[in-house]
N, C-alpha and C positions, 0 to 999 in steps of 0.2 A: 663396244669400242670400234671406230672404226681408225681403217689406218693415216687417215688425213690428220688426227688427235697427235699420234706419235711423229708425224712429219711435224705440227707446231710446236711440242712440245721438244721436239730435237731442235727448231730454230731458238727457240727462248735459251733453251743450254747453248747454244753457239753464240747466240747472243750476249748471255749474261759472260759465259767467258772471256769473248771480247774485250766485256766491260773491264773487268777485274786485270786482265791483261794490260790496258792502255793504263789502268792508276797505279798498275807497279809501280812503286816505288816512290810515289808522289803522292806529296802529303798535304794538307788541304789548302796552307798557304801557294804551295804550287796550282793546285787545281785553282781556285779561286784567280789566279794571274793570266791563267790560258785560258782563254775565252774560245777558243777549235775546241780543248778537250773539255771542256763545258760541256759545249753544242753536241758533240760527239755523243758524251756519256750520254746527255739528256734524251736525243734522236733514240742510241739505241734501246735505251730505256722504254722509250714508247713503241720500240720496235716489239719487245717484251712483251707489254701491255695488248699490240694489234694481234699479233702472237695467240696469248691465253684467250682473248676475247672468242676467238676462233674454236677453241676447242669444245666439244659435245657437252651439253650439262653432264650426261650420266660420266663418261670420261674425267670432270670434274668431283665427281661424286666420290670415285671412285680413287681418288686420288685429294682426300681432302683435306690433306695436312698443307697442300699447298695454296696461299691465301690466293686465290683464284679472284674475288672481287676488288682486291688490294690492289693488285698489280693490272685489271684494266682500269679502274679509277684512278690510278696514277698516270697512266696512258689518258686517258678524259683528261686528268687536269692540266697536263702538258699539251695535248691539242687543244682547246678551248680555251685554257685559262695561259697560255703562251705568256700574255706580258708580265706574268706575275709568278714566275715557276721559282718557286722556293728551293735555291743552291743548296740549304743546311737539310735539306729532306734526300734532296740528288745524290748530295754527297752520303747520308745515313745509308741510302738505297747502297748502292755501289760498293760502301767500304762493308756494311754490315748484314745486310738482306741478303744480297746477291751470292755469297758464298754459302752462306746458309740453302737457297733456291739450285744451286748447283749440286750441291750434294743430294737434295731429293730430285733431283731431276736426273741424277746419273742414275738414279736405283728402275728408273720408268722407262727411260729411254735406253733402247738396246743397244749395243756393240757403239759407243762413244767414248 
């Protein structure tokens, strides 16, 4: 493991918290109306995604409760397939993945 692994893996936690932060409280006909917190969620999402892509295979290995090919292909589908980014998947990621992805990512990542 090297320690550049635990600096992406500490942005992804920054990250996904972020996320969960901005949706407090807002429920999906709000999300769905705010076209900033869309873009927002979506961005950081991919930010997520350039994140894990970054990280060591064995680092991944090593850590493989965490879906590691999930979350840079979501990252892919969001750069690439941009005109067509599926809201009810955004939205799935952010309310339901991402707190899930926080809690194993608190156990990896040190003093957070």
């Amino acid at each position: 493991m090297k320690k550049d692994d635990l600096v992406y893996a500490g942005h992804m936690l920054e990250t996904a918290r972020s996320i969960v932060a901005k949706i407090q409280g807002v429920d999906r006909t709000e999300f769905d109306a705010d076209e900033n917190l869309r873009l927002a969620v979506t961005h950081l999402i991919q930010i997520i995604g350039e994140a894990a892509a970054r990280v060591a295979n064995d680092f991944r290995s090593a850590h493989s409760e965490i879906p590691w090919r999930e979350i840079v292909g979501m990252r892919q589908k969001i750069v690439h397939d941009y005109v067509h980014v599926n809201y009810d998947i955004v939205w799935d990621v952010a309310t339901t993945q991402l707190p899930t992805l926080i809690a194993q990512l608190e156990v990896i990542v040190p003093d957070t």
